[in-house]
C-alpha positions in Angstrom: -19.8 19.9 16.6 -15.9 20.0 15.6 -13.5 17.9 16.1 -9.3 17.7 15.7 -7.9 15.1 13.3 -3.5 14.8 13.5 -1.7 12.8 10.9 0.9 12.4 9.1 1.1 13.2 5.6 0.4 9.9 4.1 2.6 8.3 1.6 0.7 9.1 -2.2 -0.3 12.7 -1.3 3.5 13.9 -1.5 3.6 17.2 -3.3 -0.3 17.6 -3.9 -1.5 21.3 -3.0 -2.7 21.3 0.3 -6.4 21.8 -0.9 -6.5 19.2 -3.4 -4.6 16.9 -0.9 -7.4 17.4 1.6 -10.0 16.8 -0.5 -8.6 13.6 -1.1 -7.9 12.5 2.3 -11.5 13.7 4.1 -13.8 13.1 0.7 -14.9 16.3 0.6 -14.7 18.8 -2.2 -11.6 20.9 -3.2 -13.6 24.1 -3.1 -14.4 22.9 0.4 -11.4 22.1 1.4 -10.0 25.4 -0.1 -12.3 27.2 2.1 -11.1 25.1 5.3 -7.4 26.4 5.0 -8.4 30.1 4.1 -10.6 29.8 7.5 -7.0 28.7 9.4 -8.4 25.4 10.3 -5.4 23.9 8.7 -1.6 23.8 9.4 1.2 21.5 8.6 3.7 21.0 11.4 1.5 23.8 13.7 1.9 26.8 11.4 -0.7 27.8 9.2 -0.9 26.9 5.4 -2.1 28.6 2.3 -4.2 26.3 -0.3 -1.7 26.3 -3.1 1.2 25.1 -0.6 2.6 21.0 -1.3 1.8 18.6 1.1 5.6 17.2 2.4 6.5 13.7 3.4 7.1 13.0 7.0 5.2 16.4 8.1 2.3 16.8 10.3 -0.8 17.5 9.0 -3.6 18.9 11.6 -6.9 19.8 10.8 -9.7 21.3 12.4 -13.7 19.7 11.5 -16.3 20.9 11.6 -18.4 18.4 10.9 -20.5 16.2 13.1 -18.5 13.1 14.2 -19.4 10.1 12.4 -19.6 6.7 14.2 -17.2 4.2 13.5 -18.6 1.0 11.2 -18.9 -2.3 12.6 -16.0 -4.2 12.5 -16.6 -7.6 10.0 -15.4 -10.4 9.2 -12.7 -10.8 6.2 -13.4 -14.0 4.1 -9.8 -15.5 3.4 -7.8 -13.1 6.0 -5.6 -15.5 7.9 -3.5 -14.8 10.7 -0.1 -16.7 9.9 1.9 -15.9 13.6 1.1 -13.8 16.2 2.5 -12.8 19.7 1.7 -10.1 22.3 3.2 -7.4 19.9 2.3 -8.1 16.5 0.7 -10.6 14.3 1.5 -11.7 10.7 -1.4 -11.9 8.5 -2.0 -13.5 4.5 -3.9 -10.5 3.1 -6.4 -12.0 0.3 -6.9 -9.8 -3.1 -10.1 -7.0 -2.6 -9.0 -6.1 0.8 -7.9 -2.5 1.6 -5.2 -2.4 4.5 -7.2 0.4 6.8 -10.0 2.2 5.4 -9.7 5.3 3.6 -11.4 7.7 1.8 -13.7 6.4 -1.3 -13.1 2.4 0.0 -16.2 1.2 1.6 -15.0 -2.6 0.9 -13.5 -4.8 3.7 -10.1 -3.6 5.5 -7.1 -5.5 7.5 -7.8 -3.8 10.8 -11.4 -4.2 10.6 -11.1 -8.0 9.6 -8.5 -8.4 12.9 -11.0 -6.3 14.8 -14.1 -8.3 14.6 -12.0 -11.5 15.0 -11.3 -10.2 18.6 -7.6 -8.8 17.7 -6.6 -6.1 20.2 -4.1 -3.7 17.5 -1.9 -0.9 18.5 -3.7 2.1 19.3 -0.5 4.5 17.8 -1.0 6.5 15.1 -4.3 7.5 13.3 -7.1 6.4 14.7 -8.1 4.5 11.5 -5.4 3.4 11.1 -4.7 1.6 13.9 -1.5 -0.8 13.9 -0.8 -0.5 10.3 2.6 0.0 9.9 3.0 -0.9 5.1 0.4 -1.3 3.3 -0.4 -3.7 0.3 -2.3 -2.0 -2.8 -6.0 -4.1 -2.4 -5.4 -6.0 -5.5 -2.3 -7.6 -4.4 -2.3 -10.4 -2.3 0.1 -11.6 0.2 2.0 -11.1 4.2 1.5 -8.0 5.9 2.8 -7.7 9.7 0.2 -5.9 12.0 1.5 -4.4 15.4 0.1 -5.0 18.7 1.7 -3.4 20.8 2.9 0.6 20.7 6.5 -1.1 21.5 5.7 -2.8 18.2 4.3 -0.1 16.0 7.0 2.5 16.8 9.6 -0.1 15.6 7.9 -1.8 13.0 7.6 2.0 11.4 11.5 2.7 11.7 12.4 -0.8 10.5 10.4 0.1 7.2 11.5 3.5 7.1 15.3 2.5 7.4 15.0 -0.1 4.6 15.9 -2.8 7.4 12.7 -5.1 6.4 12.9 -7.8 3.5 10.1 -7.5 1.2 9.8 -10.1 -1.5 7.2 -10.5 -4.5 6.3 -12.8 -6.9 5.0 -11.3 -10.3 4.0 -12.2 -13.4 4.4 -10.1 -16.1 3.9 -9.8 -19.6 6.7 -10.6 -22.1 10.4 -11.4 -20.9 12.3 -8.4 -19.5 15.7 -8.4 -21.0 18.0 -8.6 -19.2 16.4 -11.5 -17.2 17.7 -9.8 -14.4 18.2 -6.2 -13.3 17.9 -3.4 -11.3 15.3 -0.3 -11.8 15.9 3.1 -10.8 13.6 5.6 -11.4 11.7 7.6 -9.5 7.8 7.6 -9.2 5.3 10.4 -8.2 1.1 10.4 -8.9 0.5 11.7 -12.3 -1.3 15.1 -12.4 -5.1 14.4 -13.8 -4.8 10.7 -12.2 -6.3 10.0 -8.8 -5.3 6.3 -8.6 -2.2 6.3 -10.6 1.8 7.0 -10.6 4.1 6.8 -12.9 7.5 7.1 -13.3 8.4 11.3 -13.1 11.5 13.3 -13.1 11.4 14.7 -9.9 9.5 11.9 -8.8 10.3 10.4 -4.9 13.5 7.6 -5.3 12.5 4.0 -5.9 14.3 1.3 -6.3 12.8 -2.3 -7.5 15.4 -5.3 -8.1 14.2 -8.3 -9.8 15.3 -11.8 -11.6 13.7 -14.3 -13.6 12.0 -17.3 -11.9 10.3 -18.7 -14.9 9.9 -17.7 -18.7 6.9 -19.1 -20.0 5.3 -18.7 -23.6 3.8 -14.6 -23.6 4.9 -14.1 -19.3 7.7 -14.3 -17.1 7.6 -15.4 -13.7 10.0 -12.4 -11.5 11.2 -12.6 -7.9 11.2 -9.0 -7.0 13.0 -6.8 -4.1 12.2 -3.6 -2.9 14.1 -1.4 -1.0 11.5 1.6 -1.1 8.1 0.6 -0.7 6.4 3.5 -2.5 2.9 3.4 -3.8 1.9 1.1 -6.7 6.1 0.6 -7.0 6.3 -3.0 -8.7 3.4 -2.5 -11.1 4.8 1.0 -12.3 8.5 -0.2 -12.6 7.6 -3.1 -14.7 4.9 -1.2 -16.8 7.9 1.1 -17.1 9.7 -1.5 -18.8 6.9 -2.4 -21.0 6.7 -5.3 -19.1 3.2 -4.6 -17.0 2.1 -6.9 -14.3 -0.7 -9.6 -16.1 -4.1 -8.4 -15.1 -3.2 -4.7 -14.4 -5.3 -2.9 -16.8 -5.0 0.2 -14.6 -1.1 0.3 -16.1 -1.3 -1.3 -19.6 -1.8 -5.1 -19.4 -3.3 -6.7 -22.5 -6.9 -7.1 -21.1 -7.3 -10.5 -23.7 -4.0 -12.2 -22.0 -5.8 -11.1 -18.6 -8.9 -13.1 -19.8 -6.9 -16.0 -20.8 -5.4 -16.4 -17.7 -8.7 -16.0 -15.6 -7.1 -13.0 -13.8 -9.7 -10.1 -12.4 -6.6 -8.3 -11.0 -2.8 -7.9 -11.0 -0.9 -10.7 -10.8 1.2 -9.5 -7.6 1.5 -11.5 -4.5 3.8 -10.6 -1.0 5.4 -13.8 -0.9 7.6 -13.6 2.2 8.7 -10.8 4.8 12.0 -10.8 6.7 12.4 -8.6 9.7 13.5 -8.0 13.2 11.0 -8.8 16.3 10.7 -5.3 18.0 10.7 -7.1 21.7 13.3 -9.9 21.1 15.6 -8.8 18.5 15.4 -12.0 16.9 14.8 -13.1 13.3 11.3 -13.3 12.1 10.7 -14.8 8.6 7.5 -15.6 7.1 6.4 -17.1 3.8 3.1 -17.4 1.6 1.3 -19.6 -0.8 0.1 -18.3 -4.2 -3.6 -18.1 -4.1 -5.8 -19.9 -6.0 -6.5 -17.1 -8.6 -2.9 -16.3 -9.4 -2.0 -20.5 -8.8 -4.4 -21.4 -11.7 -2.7 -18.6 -14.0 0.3 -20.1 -14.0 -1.2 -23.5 -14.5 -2.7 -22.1 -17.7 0.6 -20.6 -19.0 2.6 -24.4 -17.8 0.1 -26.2 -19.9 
């Protein structure tokens, strides 16, 4: 049995070759996926594609299976995924670390819109299917807010509040050393590096980012940074600061000292969503919310303090 699957291309797979792109997004192998666009089961914006063509941001991406259709996992229950505010069009949730925002290909851990789901959470049924109400993401080793839509009214104006830069996003990280200056501005743009599934770095030619950050608290081998971002691409934060030669503690995926990582108790970046500013796509009014460390990244600090 085939089936259609429409989306757009997502943010990560920018300027991959439309086979190895695929392969990626369905799990399947890039010979197989090679052999999927030669067959014209493929096309980007509803003309046909050849396998060595880039995969563009913003453009449609339609793709004929032809495998049997799988049926959809159970919905569970998310330890530590707590709903912060929610009304008939969206709801504001305090995403713990080890939680994927929607599943995806190779993630068979627990998701955001599965842990709403099985709570009895109704989400937006725009967009991909598996994707349903996610309108940013939060890489699964960072903690902290995440807004959710509800309604379509919600998810259609969520997505162009985020796409126009119009939504607040402000971190808390603690990185290695003391950037100098304390405070600063980073411009440079970031792209996947070739050979590298899971990791981007910093690439002429790379998509624009911009990360702004200042110094909260020095402490004796780590500094405490309030960051701003006003693009939100993938893994941004943790490969602007790496950048710097100031990685995230705890990111061994981009160069932290895994003995300071032990020190500090941390099995994962110290990165954490600590509030989100933005516009309430029914009312038009103000909606700010703000989050608590967790205990994880709360008892490395403690450890640095003492």
């Amino acid at each position: 049995m085939s089936g259609q699957r429409s989306l757009p291309v997502p943010e990560g797979l920018e300027g991959e070759r439309v086979d190895a792109g695929l392969a990626r997004l369905l799990g399947v192998s890039r010979s197989r996926a090679a052999d999927m666009v030669v067959q014209g089961r493929v096309s980007i914006d509803g003309r046909p594609v050849a396998k060595s063509d880039r995969l563009e941001p913003g453009a449609w991406l339609e793709v004929e299976l032809d495998t049997p259709d799988q049926p959809a996992p159970m919905p569970e229950v998310v330890p530590g995924l707590t709903v912060i505010l929610e009304d008939d069009d969206l709801l504001v949730v305090d995403k713990p670390a080890g939680v994927a925002a929607h599943p995806s290909p190779g993630w068979s851990g627990p998701t955001v819109t599965s842990g709403l789901q099985a709570a009895g959470h109704t989400l937006s049924t725009s967009g991909a299917a598996e994707r349903q109400g996610i309108v940013h993401r939060l890489d699964v080793g960072t903690s902290g807010l995440m807004v959710v839509a509800k309604s379509d009214l919600a998810y259609s104006e969520l997505k162009r509040q985020f796409r126009d830069r119009e939504v607040a996003k402000t971190y808390h990280a603690l990185v290695q050393g003391h950037p100098d200056p304390l405070r600063g501005t980073i411009d440079a743009p970031i792209a996947r590096l070739r050979g590298a599934d899971h990791r981007f770095g910093v690439v002429a030619g790379g998509r624009p980012s911009i990360t702004h950050y200042e110094t909260l608290e020095a402490f004796p081998y780590a500094t405490l940074l309030t960051v701003g971002l006003e693009t939100g691409r993938t893994h941004q934060i943790r490969v602007h600061m790496s950048a710097m030669r100031h990685p995230c503690a705890g990111d061994l995926t981009y160069g932290a000292d895994p003995r300071l990582a032990e020190r500090l108790g941390l099995g994962r970046q110290w990165l954490h969503a600590v509030e989100l500013s933005f516009r309430h796509p029914r009312t038009d009014a103000e909606v700010t919310v703000a989050s608590d460390y967790p205990a994880d990244l709360a008892e490395a600090v403690e450890r640095l303090a003492g």
